[in-house]
C-alpha positions as CSV (number, residue, x, y, z in Angstrom):
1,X,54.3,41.9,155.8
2,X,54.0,38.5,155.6
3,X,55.6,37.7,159.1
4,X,53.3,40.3,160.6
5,X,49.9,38.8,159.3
6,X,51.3,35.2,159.9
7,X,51.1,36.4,163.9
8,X,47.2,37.3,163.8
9,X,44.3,35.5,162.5
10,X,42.5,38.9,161.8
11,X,44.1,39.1,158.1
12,X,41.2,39.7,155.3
13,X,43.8,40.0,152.4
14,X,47.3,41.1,151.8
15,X,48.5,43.9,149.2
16,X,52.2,43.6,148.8
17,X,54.5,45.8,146.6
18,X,58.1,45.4,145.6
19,X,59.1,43.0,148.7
20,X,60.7,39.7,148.3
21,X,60.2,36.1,148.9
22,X,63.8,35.4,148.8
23,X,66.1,35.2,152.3
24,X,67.4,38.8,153.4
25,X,71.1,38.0,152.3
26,X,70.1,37.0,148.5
27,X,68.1,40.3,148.4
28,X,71.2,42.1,149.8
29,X,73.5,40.5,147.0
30,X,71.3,41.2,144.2
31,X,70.8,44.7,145.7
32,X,75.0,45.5,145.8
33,X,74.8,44.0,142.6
34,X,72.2,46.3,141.1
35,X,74.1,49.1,142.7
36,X,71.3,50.0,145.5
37,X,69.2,51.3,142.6
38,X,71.9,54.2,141.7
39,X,72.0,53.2,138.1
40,X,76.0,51.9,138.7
41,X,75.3,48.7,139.3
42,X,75.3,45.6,136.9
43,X,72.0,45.4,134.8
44,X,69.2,43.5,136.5
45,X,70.0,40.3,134.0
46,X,73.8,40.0,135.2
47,X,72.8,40.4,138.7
48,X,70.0,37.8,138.5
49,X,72.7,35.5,136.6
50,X,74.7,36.5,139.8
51,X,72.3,35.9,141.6
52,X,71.7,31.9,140.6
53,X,75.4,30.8,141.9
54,X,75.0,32.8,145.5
55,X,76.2,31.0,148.2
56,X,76.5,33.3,150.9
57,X,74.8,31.9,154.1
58,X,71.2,33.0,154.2
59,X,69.6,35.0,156.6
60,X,66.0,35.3,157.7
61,X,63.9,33.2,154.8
62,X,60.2,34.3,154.4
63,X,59.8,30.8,152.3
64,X,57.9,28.8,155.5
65,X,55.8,31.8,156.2
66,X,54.4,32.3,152.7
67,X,53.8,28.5,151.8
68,X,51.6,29.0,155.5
69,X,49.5,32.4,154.4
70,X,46.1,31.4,153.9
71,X,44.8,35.1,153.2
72,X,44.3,36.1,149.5
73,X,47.8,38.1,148.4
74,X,47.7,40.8,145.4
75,X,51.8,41.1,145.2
76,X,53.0,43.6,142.6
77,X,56.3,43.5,141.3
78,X,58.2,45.6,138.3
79,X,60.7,44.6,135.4
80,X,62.7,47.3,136.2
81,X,63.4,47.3,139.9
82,X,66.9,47.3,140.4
83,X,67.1,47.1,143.9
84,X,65.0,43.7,144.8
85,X,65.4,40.6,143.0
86,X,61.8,40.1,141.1
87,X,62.6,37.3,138.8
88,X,63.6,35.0,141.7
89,X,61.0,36.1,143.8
90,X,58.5,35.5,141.6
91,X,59.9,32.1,140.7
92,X,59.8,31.0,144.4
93,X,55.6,32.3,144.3
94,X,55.1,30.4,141.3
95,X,56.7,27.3,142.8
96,X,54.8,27.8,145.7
97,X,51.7,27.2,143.2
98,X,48.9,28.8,145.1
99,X,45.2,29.9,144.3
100,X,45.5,32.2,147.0
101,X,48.3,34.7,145.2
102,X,47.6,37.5,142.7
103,X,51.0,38.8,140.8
104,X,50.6,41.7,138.8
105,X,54.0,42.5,137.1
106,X,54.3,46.1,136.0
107,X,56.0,46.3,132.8
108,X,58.4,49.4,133.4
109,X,57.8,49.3,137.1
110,X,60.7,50.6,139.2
111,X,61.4,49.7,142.7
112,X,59.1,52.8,144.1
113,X,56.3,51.4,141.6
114,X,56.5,53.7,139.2
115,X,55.1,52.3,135.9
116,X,56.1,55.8,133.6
């Protein structure tokens, strides 16, 4: 979503659930790392642990986009969503440090934002 709205001026606000701010490769680590959400994988700690030494060469980064976005952003995340890395996406937004971003975190939120 973000590269989309960064192509059009036309963007009131942005609603974004369980995507991440991390380049495609990281995601795709964490992700064989969590198993694809199957349950198999390693927990999400251990694969965010993982996760901190990666270095794979990184694919398409939405970093430069999102430090650019201008339009107000509600971004929803949950603890439990085994298939995206969340805690090192929301680091990289709360580096990022701006007034324009909402995070709601759902406490037992899955990867298909269920909170039950």
């Amino acid at each position: 979503m973000p590269l989309a709205t960064s192509m059009t001026k036309n963007v009131d606000f942005i609603v974004i659930g369980e995507r991440v701010t991390v380049c495609a490769v990281e995601e795709d680590f964490h992700s064989i790392l969590a198993g694809y959400g199957s349950g198999n994988g390693l927990s999400i700690k251990l694969a965010d642990e993982r996760l901190n030494s990666f270095m794979g060469v990184e694919g398409f980064d939405p970093r430069p986009i999102l430090k650019n976005m201008e339009s107000p952003i509600l971004w929803f995340f949950g603890t439990k969503d085994d298939v995206i890395p969340v805690n090192a996406s929301m680091e990289v937004l709360d580096k990022m440090n701006k007034n324009n971003l909402e995070i709601i975190l759902l406490p037992i939120g899955d990867h298909n934002v269920k909170n039950y």
